[in-house]
N, C-alpha and C positions, 0 to 999 in steps of 0.2 A: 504494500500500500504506500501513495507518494500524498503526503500534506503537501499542499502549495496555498499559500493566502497570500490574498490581495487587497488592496483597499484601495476604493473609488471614492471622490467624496463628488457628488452634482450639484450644483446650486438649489435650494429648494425642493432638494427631492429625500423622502424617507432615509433614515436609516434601515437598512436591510441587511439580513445576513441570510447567500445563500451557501450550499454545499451541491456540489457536482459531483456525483458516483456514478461509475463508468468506465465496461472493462473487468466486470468480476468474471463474465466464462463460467461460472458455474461452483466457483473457488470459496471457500470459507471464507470468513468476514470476522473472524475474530478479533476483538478489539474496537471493531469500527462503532458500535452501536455506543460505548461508554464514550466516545471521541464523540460523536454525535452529541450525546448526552451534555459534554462538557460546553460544547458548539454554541449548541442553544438555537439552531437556525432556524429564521422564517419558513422555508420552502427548501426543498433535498428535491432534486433535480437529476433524474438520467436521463442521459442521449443513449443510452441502448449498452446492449451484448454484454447483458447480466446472463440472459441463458440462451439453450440454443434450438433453432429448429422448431419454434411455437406454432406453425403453419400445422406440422404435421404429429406434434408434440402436446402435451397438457404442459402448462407451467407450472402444476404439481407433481410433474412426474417423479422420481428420485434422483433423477441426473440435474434435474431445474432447481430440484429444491433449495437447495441455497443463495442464488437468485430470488427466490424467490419470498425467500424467510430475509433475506437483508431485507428487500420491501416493503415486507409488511412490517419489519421492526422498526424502519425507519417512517414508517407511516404513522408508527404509534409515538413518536414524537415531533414530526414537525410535519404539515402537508406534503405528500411523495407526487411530482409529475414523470412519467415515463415516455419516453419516444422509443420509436422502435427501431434497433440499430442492424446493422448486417446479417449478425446472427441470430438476432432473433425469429428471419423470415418473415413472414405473414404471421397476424395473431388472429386463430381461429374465435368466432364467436364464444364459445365456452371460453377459452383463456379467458376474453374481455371482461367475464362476469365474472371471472376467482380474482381477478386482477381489483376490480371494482369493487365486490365484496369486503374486500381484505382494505379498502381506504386508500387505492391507488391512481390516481387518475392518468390514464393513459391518453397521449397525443397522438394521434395518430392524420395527418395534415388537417388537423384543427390548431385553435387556441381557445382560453379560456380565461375568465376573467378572474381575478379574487380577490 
């Protein structure tokens, strides 16, 4: 896992703190949820390729799961947005609702407001 922080400051615009994950492949996450924790972030943000093959795949499978278990832990503290990265392929219908379920709002060429 790589920390990289930045600071933006805009004239007249909130303070924000976001967090960008992306890149887990399916890999344990150990540590990251208490870094999280300590974070405090507004919004946890993935551009994709936490897991793989969701086209053809459930994103609870046991190869996904850890992808998948980062997500919803990081949902359970700060709002989680997902896009869908190379690996991920296509997300079938079913994905979208486990995905949903669990507090994750997934982009898929939308946006959303908050």
């Amino acid at each position: 896992m790589k920390l990289t922080e930045y600071s933006l400051a805009l004239p007249g615009a909130p303070t924000l703190t976001l967090v960008l994950a992306a890149d887990l492949h399916c890999r344990r996450y150990d540590g990251v949820p208490a870094l999280l924790e300590k974070i405090r972030p507004d919004l946890i943000l993935s551009s994709g390729d936490m897991m793989h093959n969701c086209e053809h795949h459930r994103v609870d499978d046991p190869s996904n799961l850890p992808g998948l278990e980062f997500l919803t832990t990081a949902a359970g503290i700060a709002p989680v947005f997902l896009s869908i990265g190379n690996h991920e392929g296509g997300m079938q219908t079913g994905n979208r609702e486990i995905l949903a379920g669990r507090g994750i709002t997934l982009l898929d060429n939308e946006a959303v407001r908050t």
